[in-house]
N, C-alpha and C positions, 0 to 999 in steps of 0.2 A: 387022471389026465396026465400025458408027459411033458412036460414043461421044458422047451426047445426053444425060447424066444431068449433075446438079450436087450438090455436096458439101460439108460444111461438118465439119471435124474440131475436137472442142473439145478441148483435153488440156491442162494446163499443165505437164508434163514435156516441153520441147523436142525430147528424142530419140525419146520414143514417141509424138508428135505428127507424124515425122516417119516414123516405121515405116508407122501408120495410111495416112500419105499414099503411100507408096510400094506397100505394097499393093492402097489403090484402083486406084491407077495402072496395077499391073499387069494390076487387072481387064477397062481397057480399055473399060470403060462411060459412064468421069466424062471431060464434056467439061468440064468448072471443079471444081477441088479447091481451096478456100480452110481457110483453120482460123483460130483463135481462140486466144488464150491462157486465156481463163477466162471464164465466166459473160456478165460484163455484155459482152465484147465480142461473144460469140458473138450476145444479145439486141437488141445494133445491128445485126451483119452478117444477121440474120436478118428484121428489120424490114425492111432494105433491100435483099434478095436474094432468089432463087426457087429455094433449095433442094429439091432430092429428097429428099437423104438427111442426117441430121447424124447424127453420130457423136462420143458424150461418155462420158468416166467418171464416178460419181461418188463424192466424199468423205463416207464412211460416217459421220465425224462433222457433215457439214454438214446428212447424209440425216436423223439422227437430231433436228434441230431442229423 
């Protein structure tokens, strides 16, 4: 399979930032798996990249503002 998609993982839990990524990975789809710890840097990385796909949780009290 040629792996041609690009990724962007947001999580700010390091370990399940890192599940996410391993996953993709094994989808075999993502030729660039990048991530993010939180918000504002996902909003750079995303300015200045050609993401497919991103992939975030989000915080139910941040949702409710």
């Amino acid at each position: 399979m040629n792996a041609s998609l690009q990724a962007l993982v947001v999580e700010d839990h390091v370990a399940m930032r890192s599940v996410v990524r391993k996953m993709l990975q094994q989808m075999r789809y993502f030729q660039l798996i990048d991530d993010a710890s939180d918000g504002e840097e996902a909003w750079a990385k995303l300015a200045n990249g050609n993401f497919d796909l991103a992939v975030s949780d989000v915080n139910e009290s941040v949702a409710k503002l």
